[in-house]
Each structure stands twice: as structure tokens, then as C-alpha cells.
C-alpha positions as a Markdown table, in Angstrom:
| # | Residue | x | y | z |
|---|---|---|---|---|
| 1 | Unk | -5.2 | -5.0 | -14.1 |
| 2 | Unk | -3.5 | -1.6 | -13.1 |
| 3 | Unk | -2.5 | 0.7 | -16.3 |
| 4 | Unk | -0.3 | 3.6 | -16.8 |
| 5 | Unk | -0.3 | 4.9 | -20.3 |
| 6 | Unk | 1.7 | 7.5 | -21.2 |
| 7 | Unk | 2.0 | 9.2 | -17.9 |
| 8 | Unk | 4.2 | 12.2 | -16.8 |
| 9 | Unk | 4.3 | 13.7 | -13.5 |
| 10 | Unk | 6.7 | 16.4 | -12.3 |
| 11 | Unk | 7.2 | 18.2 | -9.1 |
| 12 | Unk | 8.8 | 21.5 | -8.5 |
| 13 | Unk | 10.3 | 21.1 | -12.0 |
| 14 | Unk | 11.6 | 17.9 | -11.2 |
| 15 | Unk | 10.3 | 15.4 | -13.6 |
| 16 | Unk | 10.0 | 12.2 | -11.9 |
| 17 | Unk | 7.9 | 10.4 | -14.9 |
| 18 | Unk | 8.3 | 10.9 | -18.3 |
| 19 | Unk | 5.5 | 9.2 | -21.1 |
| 20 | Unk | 5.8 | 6.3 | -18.6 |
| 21 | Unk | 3.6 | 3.4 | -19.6 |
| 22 | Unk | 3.2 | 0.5 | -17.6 |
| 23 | Unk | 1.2 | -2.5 | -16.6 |
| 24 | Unk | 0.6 | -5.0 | -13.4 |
| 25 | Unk | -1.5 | -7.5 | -14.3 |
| 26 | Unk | -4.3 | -8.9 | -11.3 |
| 27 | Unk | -2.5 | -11.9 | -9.3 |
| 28 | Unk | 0.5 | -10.2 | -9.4 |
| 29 | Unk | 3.2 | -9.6 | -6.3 |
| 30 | Unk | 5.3 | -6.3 | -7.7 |
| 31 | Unk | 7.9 | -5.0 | -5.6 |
| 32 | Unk | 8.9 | -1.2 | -6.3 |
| 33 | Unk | 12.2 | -0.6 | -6.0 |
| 34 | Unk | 15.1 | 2.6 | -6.5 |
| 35 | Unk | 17.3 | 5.1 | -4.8 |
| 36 | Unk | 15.5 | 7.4 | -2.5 |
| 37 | Unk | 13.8 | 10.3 | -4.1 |
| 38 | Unk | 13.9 | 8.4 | -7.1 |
| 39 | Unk | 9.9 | 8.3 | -7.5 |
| 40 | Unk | 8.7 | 4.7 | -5.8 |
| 41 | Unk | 6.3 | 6.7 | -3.3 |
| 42 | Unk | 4.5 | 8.7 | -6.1 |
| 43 | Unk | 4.5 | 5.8 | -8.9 |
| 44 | Unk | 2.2 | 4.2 | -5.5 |
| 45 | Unk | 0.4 | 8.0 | -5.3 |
| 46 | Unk | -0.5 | 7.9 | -9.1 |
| 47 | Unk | -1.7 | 4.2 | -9.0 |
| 48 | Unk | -4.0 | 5.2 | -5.8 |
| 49 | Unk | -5.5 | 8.6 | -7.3 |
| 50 | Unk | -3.8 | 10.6 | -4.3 |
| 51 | Unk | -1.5 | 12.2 | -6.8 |
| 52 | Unk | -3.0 | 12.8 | -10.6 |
| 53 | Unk | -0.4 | 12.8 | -13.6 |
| 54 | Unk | 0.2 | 16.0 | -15.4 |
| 55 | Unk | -0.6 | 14.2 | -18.8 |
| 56 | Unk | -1.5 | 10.1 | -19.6 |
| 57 | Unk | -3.9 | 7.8 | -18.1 |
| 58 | Unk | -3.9 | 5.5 | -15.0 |
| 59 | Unk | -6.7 | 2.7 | -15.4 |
| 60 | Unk | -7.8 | 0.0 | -12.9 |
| 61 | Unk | -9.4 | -2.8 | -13.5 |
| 62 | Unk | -11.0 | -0.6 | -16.6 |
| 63 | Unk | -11.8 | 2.5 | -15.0 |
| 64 | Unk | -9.8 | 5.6 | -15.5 |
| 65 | Unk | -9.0 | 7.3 | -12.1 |
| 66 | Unk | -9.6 | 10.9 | -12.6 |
| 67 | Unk | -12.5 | 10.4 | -14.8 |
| 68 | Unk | -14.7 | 7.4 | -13.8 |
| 69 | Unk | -13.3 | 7.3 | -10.2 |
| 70 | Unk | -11.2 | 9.7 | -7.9 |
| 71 | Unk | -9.3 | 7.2 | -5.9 |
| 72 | Unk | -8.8 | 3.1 | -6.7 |
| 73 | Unk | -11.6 | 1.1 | -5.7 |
| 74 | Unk | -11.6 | -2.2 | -3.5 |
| 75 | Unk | -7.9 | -1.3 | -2.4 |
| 76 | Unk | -6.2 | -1.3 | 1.2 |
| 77 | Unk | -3.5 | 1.3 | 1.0 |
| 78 | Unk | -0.9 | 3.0 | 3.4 |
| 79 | Unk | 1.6 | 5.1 | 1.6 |
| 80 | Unk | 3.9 | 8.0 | 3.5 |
| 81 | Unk | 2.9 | 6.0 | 7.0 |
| 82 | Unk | -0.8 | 8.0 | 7.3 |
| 83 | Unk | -1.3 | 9.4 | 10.9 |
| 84 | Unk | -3.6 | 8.6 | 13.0 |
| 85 | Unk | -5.3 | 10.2 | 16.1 |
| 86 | Unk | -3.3 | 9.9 | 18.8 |
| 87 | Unk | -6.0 | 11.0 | 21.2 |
| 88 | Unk | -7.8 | 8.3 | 20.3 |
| 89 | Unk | -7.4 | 3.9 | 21.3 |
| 90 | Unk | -6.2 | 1.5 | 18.4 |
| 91 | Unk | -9.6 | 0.6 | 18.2 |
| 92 | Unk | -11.1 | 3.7 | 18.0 |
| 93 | Unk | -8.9 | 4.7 | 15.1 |
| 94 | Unk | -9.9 | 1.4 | 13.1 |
| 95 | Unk | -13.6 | 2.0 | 13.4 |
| 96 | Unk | -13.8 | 5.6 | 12.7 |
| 97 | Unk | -11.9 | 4.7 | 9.6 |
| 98 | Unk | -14.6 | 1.7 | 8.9 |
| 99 | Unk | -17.5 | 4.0 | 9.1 |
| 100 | Unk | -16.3 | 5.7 | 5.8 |
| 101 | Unk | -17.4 | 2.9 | 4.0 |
| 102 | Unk | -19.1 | 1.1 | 6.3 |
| 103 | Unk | -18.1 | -2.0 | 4.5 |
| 104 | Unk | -17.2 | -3.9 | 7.7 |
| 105 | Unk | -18.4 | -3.2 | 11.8 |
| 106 | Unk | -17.1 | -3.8 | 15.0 |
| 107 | Unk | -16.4 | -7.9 | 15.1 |
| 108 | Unk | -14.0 | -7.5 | 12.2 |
| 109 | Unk | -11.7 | -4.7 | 13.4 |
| 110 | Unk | -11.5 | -6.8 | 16.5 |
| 111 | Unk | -10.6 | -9.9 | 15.0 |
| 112 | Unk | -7.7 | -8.0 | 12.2 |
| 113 | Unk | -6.5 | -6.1 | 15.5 |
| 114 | Unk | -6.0 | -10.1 | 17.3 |
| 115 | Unk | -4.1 | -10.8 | 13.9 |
| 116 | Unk | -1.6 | -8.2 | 14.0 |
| 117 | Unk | -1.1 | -8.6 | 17.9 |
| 118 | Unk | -2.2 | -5.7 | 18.9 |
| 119 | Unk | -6.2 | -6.9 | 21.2 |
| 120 | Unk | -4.1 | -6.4 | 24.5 |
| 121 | Unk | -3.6 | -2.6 | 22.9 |
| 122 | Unk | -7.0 | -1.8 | 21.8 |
| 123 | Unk | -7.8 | 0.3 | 24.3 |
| 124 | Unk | -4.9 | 1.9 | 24.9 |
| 125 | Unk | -4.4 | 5.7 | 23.0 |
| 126 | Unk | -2.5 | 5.5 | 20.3 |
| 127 | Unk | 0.3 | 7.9 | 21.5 |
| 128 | Unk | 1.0 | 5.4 | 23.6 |
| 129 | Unk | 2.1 | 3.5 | 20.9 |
| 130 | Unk | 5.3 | 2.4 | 20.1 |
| 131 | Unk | 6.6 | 2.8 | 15.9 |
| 132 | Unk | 6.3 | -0.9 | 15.8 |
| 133 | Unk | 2.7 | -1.2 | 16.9 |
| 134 | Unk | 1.5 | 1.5 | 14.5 |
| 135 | Unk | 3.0 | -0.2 | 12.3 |
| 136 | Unk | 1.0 | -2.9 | 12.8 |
| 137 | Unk | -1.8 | -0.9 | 12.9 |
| 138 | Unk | -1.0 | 0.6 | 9.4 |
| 139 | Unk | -1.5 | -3.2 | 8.4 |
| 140 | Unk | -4.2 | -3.5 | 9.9 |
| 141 | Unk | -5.9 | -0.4 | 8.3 |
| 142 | Unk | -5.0 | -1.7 | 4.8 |
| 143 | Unk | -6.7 | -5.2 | 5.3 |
| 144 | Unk | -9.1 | -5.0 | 7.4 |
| 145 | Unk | -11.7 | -4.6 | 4.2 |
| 146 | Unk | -10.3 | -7.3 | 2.7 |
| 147 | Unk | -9.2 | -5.5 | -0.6 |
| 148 | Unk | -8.0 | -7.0 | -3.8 |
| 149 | Unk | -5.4 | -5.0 | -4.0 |
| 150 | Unk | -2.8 | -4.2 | -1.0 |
| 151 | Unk | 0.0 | -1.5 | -1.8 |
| 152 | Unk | 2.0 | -0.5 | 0.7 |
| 153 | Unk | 5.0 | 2.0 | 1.1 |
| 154 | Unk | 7.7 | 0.0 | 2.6 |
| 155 | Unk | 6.0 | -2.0 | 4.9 |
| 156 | Unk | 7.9 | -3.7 | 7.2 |
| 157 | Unk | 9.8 | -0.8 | 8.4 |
| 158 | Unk | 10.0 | -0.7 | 12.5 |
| 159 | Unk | 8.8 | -4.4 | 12.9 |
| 160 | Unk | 10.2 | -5.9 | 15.0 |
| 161 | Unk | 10.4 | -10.1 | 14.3 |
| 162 | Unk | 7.1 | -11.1 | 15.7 |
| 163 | Unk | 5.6 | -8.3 | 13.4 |
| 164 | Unk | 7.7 | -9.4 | 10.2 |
| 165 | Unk | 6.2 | -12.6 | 10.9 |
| 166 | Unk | 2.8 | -11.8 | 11.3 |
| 167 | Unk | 3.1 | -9.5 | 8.0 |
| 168 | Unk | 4.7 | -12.7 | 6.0 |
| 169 | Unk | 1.6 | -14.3 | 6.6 |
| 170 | Unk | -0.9 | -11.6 | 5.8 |
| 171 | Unk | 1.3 | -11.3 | 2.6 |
| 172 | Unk | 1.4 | -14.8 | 1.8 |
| 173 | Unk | -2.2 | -15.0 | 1.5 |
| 174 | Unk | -2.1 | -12.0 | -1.2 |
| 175 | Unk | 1.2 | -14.0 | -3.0 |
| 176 | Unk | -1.0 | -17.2 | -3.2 |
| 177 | Unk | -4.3 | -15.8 | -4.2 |
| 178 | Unk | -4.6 | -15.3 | -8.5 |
| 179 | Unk | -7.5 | -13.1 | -7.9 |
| 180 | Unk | -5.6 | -10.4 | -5.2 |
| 181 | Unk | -2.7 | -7.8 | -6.1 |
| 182 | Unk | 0.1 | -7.0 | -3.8 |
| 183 | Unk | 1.8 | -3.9 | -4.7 |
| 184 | Unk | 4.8 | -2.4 | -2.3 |
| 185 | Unk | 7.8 | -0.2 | -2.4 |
| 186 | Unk | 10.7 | -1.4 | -0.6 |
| 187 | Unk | 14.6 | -1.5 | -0.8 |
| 188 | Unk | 15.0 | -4.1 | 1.4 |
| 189 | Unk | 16.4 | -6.9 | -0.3 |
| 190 | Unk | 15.4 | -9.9 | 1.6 |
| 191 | Unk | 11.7 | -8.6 | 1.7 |
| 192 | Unk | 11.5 | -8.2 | -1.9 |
| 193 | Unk | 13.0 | -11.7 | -2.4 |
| 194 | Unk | 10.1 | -12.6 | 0.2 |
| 195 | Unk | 6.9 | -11.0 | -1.6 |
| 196 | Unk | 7.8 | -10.3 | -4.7 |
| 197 | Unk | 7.3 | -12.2 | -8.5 |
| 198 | Unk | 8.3 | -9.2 | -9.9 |
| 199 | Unk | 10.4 | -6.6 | -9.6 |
| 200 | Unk | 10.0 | -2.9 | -11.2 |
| 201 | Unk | 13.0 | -0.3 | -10.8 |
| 202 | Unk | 12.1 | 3.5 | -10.7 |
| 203 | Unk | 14.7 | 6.5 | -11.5 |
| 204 | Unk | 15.5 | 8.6 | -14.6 |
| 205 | Unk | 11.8 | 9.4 | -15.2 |
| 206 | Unk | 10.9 | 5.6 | -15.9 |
| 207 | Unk | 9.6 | 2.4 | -14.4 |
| 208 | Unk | 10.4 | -0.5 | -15.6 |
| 209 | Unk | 10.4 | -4.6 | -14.9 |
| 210 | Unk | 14.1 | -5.9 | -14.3 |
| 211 | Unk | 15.0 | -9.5 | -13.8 |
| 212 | Unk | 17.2 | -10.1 | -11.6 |
């Protein structure tokens, strides 16, 4: 369960939440959803800890980030397409990134880099890359711990159709599992009519569920 409670955030004296309480429950597939600037990327910045509220609470799974945690726990995340180094091979990226938590080792990189396509790349530096593949290697970063909880900053942008493909099925598993949370911002129609059982709408300092 993810829990916003009361929460206002402002930025350069724009306020882009105002005493904004809100819930996603665990099983849940929520699709984020507004005009840009409207506040989609930090409602996904607040949820994660990388951006703390000016006033309210943000709770997962019972622990209040900010005060029992600094950042969600147990979460695969890519928000504002995070860099990587491009000096470095696919593969290198991947397991520098697993030795923070050493949580997983070098078999299972390999085997989430053969499921978003990119083995033949592994070795290859990543500013070689074309957007598509880091793209899929965004994915890849998010899941490769297997997380409960996947949120993701419009995530299908420069895929081509192989990699919307291979992201349905990552996805699916998320949509079909009552235990895992999928959590992304999007305003592409037919990928929110793909993913998503619910639908929240940001702007005017609130987020709310809509049924459409």
C-alpha cells in the first residue's frame, strides 16, 4: 500500500500539490496521467523519496519515507530517463548498479539483459546505444531485482515494436500478480488502456482517480 496524506509540494512558487491525499493499494496497475508540467513526474518523485513534500506524509507499505526510510524499499524505478555511463558496456552499467545492493550477481543481469534483447549488446559501450536500446536498458535496470513495485516515467517512449512487445510482457507479469504494483506516468492512450486498472489524473494541485 502507497500513502499520501495530506501532502504539498511546491517548486519555485509553483504549487504543484496542495493537502493532496491519496492511496494505491498493493496489486494495483495505476497509470498517471495530465498535461505536461502538470506534476505526473514529481507525484512518481514523492512516492520514490527522490523529492520530499513540503508538508504531509508519504507511507509505503507502513513506513513513512523521510522518517523510517529515505527512499522506497523493494522498488525498481526509472523516473526522468536516469543516465548512465556511456563509457562503460550495457553490462557493465547493470552490474555496477547491482553491487549497491548486492541483491542479485552476474547470472541474472545476463539473463534480464537476454529478456529485453539487448545479449548481442552487452559488450558494446553504451554511447553506442541507440534511444531505443537504453530504453530497454532502463527496463532492465528497474526489474532486474525483481521489485514489488515497478514505477516508471513514461516508459515505452523510443521503443520501437519489438521493445513494446517485450515491455507488454514484462508488464503483464506485474498486471497479473496481486502481490506486485505497477505504477507509471504516461499520456499515451493505448498504453494506459494496455497496463492500467486504474487511472489517476494530475493538474490544479490534485491527484485524483477518474473513470473513464
Amino acid at each position: 500500500m502507497i500513502q499520501l496524506e495530506n501532502v504539498t509540494k511546491t517548486y519555485k512558487n509553483n504549487v504543484i500539490f496542495r493537502d493532496l491525499s491519496l492511496e494505491i493499494p498493493t496489486g494495483a496497475s495505476v497509470a498517471v496521467t495530465g498535461y505536461n508540467g502538470s506534476g505526473k513526474s514529481v507525484l512518481l518523485k514523492l512516492i520514490t523519496g527522490f523529492s520530499r513534500p513540503d508538508s504531509g506524509s508519504i507511507i509505503v507499505d507502513g513506513k513513512r519515507i523521510g522518517k523510517d526510510i529515505d527512499f522506497i524499499q523493494n522498488a525498481g524505478v526509472f523516473i526522468n530517463a536516469p543516465q548512465f555511463m556511456n563509457h562503460a558496456t550495457g553490462y557493465e552499467n547493470l552490474m555496477m548498479l547491482a553491487e549497491i545492493r548486492k541483491a542479485i550477481g552476474k547470472q541474472e543481469v545476463l539473463d534480464v539483459l537476454e529478456l529485453v534483447k539487448l545479449s548481442n549488446a552487452k559488450d558494446k559501450k553504451v554511447r553506442t546505444y541507440s534511444q531505443g536500446m537504453i530504453q530497454r536498458l532502463r527496463i532492465a535496470q528497474a526489474i532486474m531485482e525483481s521489485p514489488d513495485i515497478l514505477i516508471m516515467d513514461e516508459p515505452l517512449n523510443a521503443l520501437d515494436k519489438e521493445g513494446i512487445d517485450i515491455a507488454h510482457c514484462i508488464f503483464q507479469e506485474y498486471i497479473d500478480n496481486p502481490q506486485k504494483t505497477l505504477l507509471f506516468a504516461s499520456h499515451n492512450t493505448e498504453e494506459i488502456h494496455d497496463f492500467a486498472t486504474s487511472i489517476v489524473r494530475v493538474g490544479d494541485g490534485t491527484a485524483q482517480y477518474i473513470h473513464e
